[in-house]
C-alpha positions in Angstrom: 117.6 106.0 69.7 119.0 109.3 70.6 121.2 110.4 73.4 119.3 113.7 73.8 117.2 114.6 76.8 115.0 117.2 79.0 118.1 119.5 80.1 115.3 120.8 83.0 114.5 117.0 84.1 117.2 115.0 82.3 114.2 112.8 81.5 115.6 110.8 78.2 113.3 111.5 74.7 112.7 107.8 74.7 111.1 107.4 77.9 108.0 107.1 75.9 108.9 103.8 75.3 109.2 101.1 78.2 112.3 101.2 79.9 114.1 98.2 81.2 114.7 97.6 85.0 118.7 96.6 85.7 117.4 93.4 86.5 114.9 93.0 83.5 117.0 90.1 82.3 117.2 88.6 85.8 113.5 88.7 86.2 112.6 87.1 83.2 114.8 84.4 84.0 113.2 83.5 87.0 109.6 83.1 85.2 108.6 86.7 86.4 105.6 88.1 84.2 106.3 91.2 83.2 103.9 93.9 82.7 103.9 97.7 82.0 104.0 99.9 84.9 105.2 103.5 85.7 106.7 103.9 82.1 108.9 100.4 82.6 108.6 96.5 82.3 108.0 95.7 85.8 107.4 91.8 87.3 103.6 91.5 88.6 104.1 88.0 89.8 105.6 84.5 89.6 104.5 81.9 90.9 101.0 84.0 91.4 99.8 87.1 93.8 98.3 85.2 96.8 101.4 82.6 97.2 103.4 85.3 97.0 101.7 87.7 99.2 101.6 85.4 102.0 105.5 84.2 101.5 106.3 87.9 102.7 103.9 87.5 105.5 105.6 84.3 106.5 109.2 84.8 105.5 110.9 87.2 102.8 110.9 88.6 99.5 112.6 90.6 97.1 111.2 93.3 95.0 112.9 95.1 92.5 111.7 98.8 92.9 114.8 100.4 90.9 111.9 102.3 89.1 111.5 104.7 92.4 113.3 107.8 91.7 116.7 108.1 94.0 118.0 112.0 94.4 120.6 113.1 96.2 120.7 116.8 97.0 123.1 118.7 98.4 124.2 122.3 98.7 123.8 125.4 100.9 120.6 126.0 103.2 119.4 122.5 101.9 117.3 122.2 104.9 115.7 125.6 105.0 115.1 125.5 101.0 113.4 121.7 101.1 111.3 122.7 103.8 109.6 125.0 101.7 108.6 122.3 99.4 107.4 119.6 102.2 106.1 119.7 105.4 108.7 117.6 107.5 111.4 118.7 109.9 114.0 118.2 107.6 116.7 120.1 110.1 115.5 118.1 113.1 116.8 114.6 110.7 120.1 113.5 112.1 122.3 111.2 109.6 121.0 108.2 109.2 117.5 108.7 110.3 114.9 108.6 107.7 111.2 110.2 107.3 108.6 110.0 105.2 107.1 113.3 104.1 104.9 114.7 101.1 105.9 117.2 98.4 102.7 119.7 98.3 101.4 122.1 96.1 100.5 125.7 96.6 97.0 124.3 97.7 98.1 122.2 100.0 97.5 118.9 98.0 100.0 116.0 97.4 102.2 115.9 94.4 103.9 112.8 95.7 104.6 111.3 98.6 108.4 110.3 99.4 110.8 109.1 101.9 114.3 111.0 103.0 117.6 110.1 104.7 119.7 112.5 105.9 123.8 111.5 104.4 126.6 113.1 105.0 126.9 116.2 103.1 123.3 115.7 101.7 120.1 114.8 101.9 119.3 111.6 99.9 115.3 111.3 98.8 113.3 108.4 97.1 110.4 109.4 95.2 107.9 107.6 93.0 108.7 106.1 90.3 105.3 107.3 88.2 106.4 110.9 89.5 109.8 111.0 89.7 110.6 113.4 86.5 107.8 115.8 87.6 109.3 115.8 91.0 112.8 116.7 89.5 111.3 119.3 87.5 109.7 120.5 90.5 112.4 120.4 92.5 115.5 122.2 90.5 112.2 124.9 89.4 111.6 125.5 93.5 115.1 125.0 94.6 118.2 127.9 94.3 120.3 126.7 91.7 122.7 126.5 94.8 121.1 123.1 95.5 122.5 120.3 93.4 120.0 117.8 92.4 121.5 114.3 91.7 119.3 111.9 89.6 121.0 108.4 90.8 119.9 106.8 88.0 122.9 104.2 87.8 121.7 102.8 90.9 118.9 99.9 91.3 116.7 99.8 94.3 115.7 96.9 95.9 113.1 96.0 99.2 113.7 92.8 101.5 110.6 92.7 103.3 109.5 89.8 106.0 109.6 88.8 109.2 112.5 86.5 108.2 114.8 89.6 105.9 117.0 89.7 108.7 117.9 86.8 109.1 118.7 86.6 105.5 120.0 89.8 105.0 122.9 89.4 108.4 124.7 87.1 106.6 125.7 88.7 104.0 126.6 92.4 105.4 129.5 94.0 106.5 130.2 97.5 107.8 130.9 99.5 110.4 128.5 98.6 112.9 125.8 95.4 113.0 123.0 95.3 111.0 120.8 95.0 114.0 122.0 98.4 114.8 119.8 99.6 112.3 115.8 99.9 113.9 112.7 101.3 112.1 113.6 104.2 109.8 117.2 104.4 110.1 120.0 103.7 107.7 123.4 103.5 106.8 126.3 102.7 104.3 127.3 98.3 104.3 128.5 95.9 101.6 127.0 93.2 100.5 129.1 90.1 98.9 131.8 93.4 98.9 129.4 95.7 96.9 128.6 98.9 98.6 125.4 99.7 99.3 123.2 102.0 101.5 120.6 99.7 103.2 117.4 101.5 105.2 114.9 99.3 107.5 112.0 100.3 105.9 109.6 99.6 102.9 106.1 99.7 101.9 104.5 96.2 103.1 104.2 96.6 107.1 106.7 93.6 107.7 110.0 94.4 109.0 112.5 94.8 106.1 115.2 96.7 104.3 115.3 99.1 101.6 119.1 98.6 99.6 120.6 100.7 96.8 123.1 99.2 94.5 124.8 100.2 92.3 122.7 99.1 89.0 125.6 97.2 87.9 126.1 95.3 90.8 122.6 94.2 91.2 122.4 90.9 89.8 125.1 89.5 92.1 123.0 91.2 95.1 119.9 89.7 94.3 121.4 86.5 93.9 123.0 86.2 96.8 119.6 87.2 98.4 117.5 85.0 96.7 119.6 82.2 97.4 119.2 82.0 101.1 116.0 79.5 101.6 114.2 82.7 103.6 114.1 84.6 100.4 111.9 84.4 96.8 111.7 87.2 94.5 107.7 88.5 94.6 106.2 90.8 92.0 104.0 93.9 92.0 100.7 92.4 92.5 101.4 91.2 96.0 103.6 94.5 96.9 100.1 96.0 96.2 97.9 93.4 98.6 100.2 93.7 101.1 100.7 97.7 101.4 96.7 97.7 101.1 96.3 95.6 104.4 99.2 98.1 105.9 97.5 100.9 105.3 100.0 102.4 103.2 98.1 104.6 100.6 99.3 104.6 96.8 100.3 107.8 95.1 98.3 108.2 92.1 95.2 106.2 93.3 94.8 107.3 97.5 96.6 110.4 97.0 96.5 113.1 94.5 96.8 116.8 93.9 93.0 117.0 95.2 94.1 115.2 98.0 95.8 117.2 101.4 97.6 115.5 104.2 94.7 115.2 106.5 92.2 114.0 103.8 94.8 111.3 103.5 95.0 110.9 107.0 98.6 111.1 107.0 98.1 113.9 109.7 102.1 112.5 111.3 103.4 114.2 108.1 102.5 117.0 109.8 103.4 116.9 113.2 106.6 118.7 114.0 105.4 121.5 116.2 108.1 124.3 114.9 107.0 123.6 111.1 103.4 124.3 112.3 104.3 126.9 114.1 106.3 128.3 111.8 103.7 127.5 109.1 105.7 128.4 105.9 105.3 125.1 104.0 103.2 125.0 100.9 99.1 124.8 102.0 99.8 125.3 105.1 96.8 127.5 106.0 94.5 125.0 104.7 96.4 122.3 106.3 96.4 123.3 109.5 92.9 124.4 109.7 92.0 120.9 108.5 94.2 119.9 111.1 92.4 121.8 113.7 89.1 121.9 112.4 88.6 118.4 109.9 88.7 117.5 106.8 85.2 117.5 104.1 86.1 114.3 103.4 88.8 111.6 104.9 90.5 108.4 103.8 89.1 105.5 105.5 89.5 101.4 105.5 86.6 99.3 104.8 85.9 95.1 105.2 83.7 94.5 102.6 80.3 91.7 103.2 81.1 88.9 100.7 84.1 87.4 98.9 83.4 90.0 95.3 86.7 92.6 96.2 85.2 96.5 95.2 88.0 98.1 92.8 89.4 101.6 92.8 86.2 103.8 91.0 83.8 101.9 93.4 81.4 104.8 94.2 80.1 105.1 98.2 76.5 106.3 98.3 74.6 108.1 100.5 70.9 106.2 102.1 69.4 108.3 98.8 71.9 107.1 96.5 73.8 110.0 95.5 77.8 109.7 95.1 79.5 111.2 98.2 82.7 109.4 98.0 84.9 106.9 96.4 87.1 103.6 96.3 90.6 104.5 95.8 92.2 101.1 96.4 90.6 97.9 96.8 90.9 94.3 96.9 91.3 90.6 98.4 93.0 90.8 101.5 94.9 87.2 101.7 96.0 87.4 105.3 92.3 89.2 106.0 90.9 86.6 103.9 88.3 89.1 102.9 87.7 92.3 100.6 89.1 94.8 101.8 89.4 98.9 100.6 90.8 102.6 101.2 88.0 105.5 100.4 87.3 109.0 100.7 84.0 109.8 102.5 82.3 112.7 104.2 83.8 113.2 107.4 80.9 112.4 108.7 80.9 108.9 107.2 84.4 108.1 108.7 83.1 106.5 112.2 84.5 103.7 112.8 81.3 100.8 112.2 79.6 103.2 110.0 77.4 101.3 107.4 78.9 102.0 103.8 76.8 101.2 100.3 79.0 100.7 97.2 78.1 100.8 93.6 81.0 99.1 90.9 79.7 99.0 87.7 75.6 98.6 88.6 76.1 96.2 91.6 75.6 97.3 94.8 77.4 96.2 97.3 77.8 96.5 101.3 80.9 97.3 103.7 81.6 98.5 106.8 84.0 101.5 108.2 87.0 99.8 110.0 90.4 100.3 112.0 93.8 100.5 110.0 95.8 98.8 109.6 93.8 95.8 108.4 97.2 93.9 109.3 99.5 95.0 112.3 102.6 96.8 111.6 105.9 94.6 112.5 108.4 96.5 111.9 111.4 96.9 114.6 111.1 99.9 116.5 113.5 101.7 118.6 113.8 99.7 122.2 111.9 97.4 121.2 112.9 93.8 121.9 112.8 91.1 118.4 
């Protein structure tokens, strides 16, 4: 193996091959399967999706997520320049406050979606794992070479999520202020066990949690000392995947694409800073903003489906003559639902909640219904909100 990389990217020549998480070794000790996903071995499950899935519902889990790409940028006009390349109010972020926002093409469609915290001296971004050397090429090719792009690839990322990752979480931090200090998209700099970390109150499952970068070599002992509070069980990829579904929390690569804009997605609060649309200078944002004003073709929708037979992403929706006018972009067993559940794109005019929905996987036609998201309320802790 050579040392040699992209020098655009700094994506290594061997990423062809697997790459190992930090914690591939930890995993494997703790009976995690491990499969291939977003160019690494990632744990899909260990004691099995459902248990799993409904442990983080209950209680808390750990994921290991140290594929997501981490960036920090700094440099002159940081603000100004990133808001060319996403549609959030990036100078409106204070430090510590997070957002999530969506790096766009010319067109207006999504190249990834991402989430960013405002640091001192910088703005530090984390970015899909699938995406993230695109998005680095991306960014230095759209950024001034004023900007410096930091790949934090020496550090592992890993979610707490549950209604019981507080609790967990509390005993083990120190810093500068509580941990309860930290609400719903905020973040700041702790230790754990005397590592250093940055921890966020965020994730991608709709329970309260916390989002924590280590340093990679430290993550073994963090994880430990996680998973051995009674709360906490490490939980794979398959039941990340249920439980973001029921959340409403679309997928990069499967409910959002290039083809895909903001509104399609639904994601219209990516949007919603009223100087950005005023100002209307981020990529797409004529299209945008007329979708915005005037609707989407299509639109991103949730739907229960009749039966206990889940319809998978490629699921076609058909029209009363039975031509394709949509699709299944994510789909499954909800096990706090206890039914089949899905995301699609249909014709605006399909999107009503209650509207009747046929779907064709593979020959077999099946029958669902246009719901409300989330399928499962949010609980995450919100600013003045009592817990």
């Amino acid at each position: 193996m050579t040392d040699t990389s992209d020098t655009t990217t700094g994506k290594p020549d061997f990423v062809e091959e697997l790459m190992l998480l930090p914690l591939d070794a930890w995993h494997r000790a703790r009976g995690g399967r491990m499969v291939p996903f977003a160019g690494y071995e990632m744990p899909v499950q260990y004691e099995g999706i459902m248990a799993e899935h409904q442990w983080v519902r209950e209680s808390a889990g750990l994921f290991d997520v140290s594929h997501m790409g981490q960036l920090l940028l700094s440099g002159e006009n940081l603000d100004a320049e990133l808001e060319k390349l996403i549609p959030a109010d990036v100078a409106g972020v204070a430090v510590g406050q997070q957002k999530y926002s969506l790096l766009l093409a010319e067109n207006g469609g999504i190249l990834d979606d991402l989430m960013f915290s405002r640091w001192p001296g910088g703005i530090y971004m984390v970015v899909n794992g699938a995406c993230k050397w695109d998005d680095i090429a991306h960014l230095r090719e759209h950024l001034p070479d004023a900007i410096e792009i930091n790949h934090m690839d020496e550090h592992a990322l890993l979610a707490l999520q549950g209604p019981k990752a507080f609790d967990a979480l509390n005993r083990h931090v120190t810093g500068e202020y509580p941990l309860d200090a930290l609400v719903f998209m905020k973040g700041g700099k702790f230790e754990i066990g005397g590592v250093p970390v940055y921890i966020s109150r965020s994730g991608y499952t709709g329970e309260d949690g916390f989002e924590i970068s280590i340093p990679a070599d430290q993550a073994a002992k963090v994880a430990d000392l996680l998973c051995g509070e009674p709360e906490v069980k490490p939980i794979g990829l398959g039941a990340r995947d249920s439980l973001r579904l029921e959340a409403d929390l679309p997928l990069y690569g499967h409910d959002l694409d290039p083809e895909t804009t903001p509104i399609m997605a639904t994601l219209n609060f990516a949007v919603a800073s009223k100087r950005r649309r005023a100002e209307a200078n981020f990529p797409g944002a004529e299209r945008i903003l007329h979708e915005r004003e005037n609707g989407p073709i299509q639109r991103r929708v949730g739907l229960i489906v009749e039966g206990r037979q889940p319809v998978r992403e490629g699921a076609l929706v058909l029209d009363d003559q039975g031509n394709e006018v949509g699709r299944v972009t994510s789909g499954g067993f909800a096990p706090t639902v206890q039914k089949p559940i899905a995301m699609a794109y249909v014709p605006t005019a399909m999107a009503q909640i209650g509207t009747r929905v046929t779907l064709s996987q593979r020959g077999k036609i099946h029958h669902g219904e246009v719901v409300a998201m989330p399928f499962v309320p949010h609980n995450y802790v919100r600013q003045g909100a009592s817990k």
